[in-house]
C-alpha positions as CSV (number, residue, x, y, z in Angstrom):
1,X,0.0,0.0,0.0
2,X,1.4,3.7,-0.9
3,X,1.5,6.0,1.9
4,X,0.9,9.8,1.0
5,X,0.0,12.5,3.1
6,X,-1.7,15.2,1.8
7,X,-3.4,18.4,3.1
8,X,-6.1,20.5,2.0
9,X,-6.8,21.1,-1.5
10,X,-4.2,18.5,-2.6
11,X,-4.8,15.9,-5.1
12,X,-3.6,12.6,-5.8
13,X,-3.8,11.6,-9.4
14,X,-4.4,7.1,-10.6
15,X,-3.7,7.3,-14.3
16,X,-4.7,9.8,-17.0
17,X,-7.9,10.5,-16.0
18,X,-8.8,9.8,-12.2
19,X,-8.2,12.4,-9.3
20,X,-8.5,12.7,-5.8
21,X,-8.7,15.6,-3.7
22,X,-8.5,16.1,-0.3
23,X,-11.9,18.5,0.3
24,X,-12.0,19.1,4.3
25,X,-10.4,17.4,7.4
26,X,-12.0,17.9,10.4
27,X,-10.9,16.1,13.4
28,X,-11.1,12.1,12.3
29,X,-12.8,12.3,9.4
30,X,-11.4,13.5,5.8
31,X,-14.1,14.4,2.9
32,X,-12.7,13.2,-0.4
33,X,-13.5,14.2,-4.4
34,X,-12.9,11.3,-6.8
35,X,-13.1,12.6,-10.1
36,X,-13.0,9.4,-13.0
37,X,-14.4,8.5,-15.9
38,X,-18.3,7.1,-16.1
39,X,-16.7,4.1,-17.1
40,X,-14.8,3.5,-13.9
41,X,-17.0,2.2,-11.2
42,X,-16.3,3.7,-7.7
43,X,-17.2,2.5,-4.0
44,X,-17.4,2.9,-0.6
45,X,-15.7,0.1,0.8
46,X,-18.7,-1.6,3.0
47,X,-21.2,-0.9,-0.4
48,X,-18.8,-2.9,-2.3
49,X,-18.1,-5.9,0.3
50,X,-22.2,-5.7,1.1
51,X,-23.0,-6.1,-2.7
52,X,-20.3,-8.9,-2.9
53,X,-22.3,-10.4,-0.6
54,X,-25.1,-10.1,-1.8
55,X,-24.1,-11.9,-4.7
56,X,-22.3,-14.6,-3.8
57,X,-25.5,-15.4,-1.5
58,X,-27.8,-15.4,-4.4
59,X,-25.2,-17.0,-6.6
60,X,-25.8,-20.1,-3.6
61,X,-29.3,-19.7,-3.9
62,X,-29.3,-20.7,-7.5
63,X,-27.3,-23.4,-7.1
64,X,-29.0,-25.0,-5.0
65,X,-32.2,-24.5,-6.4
66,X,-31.4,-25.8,-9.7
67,X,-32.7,-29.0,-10.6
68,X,-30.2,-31.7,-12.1
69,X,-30.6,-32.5,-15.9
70,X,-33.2,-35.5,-16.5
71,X,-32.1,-38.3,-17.7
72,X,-33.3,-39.2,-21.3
73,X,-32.6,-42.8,-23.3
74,X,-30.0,-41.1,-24.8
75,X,-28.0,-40.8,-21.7
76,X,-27.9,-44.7,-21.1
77,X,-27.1,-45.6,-24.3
């Protein structure tokens, strides 16, 4: 993991086209602008894990609610 400290009004910049600025710090908590590209999805890190979740639930839920192929003639031929 990169380190960087930054204050106020500083940015980082990821690539060509993705930026982040330090907005406001006020005592624990830091308010950060992410400016990317539509095409770059972006997260809060407990959104992301919840959704995640989510999924792979649902993804379990399928599974096991998927019947098994029938067996035809063809199959013990």
């Amino acid at each position: 993991m990169l380190m960087i400290t930054r204050r106020t009004g500083e940015r980082i910049r990821l690539g060509d086209d993705t930026v982040i600025e330090v907005i406001e710090i006020a005592g624990n908590s830091v308010r950060i602008g992410i400016e990317a590209p539509r095409s770059v999805p972006v997260y809060r890190e407990e959104i992301w894990a919840a959704v995640q979740e989510e999924n792979r639930a649902a993804a379990s839920a399928e599974a096991q609610t998927i019947p098994a192929p029938a067996k035809t003639d063809a199959d013990s031929g």
